[in-house]
N, C-alpha and C positions, 0 to 999 in steps of 0.2 A: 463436384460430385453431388453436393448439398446443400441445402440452406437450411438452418435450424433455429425455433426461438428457443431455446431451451442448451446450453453448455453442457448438460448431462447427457441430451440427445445426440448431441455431435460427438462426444463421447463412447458413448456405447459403438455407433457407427462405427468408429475406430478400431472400438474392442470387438467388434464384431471382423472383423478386415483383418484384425489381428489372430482373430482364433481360426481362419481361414488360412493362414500363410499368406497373407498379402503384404508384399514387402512393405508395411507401414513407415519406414523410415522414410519414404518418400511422398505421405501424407502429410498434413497441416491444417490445424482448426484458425481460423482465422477472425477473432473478433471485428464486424461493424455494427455501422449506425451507432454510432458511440453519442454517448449524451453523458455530461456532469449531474453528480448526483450530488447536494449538499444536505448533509443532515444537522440539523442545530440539536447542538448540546447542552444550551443554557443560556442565563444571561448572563455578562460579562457588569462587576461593582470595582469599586476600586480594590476595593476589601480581596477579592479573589485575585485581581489581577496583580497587585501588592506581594499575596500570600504564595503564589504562584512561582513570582518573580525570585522571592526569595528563597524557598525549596529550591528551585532549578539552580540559581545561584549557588546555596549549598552545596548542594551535590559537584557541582563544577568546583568551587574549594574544596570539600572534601578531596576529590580527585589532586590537584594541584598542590595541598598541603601533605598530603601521603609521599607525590614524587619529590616533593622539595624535603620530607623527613628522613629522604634515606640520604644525603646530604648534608643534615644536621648534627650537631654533638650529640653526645647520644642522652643527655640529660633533660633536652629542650625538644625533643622529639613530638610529644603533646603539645606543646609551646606551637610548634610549627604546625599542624593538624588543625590547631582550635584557631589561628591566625589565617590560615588560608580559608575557613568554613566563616568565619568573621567578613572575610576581605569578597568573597564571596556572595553572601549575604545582600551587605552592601551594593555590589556592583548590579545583580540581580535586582535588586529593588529598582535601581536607578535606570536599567534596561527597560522591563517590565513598566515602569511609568512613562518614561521618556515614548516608547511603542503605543502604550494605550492612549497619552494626550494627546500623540499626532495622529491617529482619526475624528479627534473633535466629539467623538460620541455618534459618528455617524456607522459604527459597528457594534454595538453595545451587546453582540453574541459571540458565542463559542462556538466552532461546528465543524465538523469531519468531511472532507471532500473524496471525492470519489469517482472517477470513470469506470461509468460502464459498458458492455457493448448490451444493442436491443438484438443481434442476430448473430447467429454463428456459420461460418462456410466451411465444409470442409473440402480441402481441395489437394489436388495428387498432381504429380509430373503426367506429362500429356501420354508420355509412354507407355503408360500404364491403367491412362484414364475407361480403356474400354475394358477391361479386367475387371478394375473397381466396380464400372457400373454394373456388369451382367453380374457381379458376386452380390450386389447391395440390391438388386430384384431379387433376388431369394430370400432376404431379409423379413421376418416375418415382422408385420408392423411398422416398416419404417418411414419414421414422421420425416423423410424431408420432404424440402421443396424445391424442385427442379428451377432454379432460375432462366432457365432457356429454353421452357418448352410456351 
């Protein structure tokens, strides 16, 4: 029905098909032209990677010493909580190091990855496909682009 650079665009399209009665159940926006997007976060020290390791490790003791305290006497219940957040710790550090020296330093960043699409299509079952188009000519403004004209 459409081509879109804009997500919002193919969007409306929809909501437009939609405020018409157009059985929209059998529309679909379909992201292409996909390209990875990486955003760097920072630089990566030992110091962070260390402190990192060890937080996360925590949290994962934490977790593990809470289920192993409802199993414990009931006296040593802190006993088991500060032992798993310990054993934790630990193992965390040693994950977190062991990870950062096996790239040698050739990563020495943080960074968020991401796909995106650069186009949007919106596209309908063919039995429908001529409905769609004569309702989406009445559309006032609408940015697509016909891929097959």
């Amino acid at each position: 029905m459409g081509v879109y650079d804009q997500y919002a665009d193919a969007q409306k399209t929809v909501d437009f098909l939609s405020d018409h009665d157009f059985p929209v159940q059998n529309v679909l926006i379909v992201g292409t032209e996909l390209k990875q997007v990486e955003r760097v976060t920072g630089r990566l020290t030992w110091a962070k990677v260390l402190s990192a390791g060890a937080a996360s490790g925590a949290w994962l003791g934490l977790l593990i010493g809470a289920i192993l305290s409802i199993f414990a006497e009931p006296g040593s219940v802190i006993g088991t909580i500060l032992g798993g957040i310990a054993f934790g710790i630990v193992f965390g550090l040693i994950s977190g190091a062991f990870g950062y020296a096996a790239t040698r330093g050739q990563r020495d960043f943080s960074s968020v990855q991401k796909v995106v699409a650069t186009k949007y299509e919106v596209l309908v079952e063919h039995k429908f496909l001529a409905d769609g188009t004569a309702l989406l000519a009445e559309m006032p403004g609408n940015p697509a682009q016909n891929p097959f004209a």
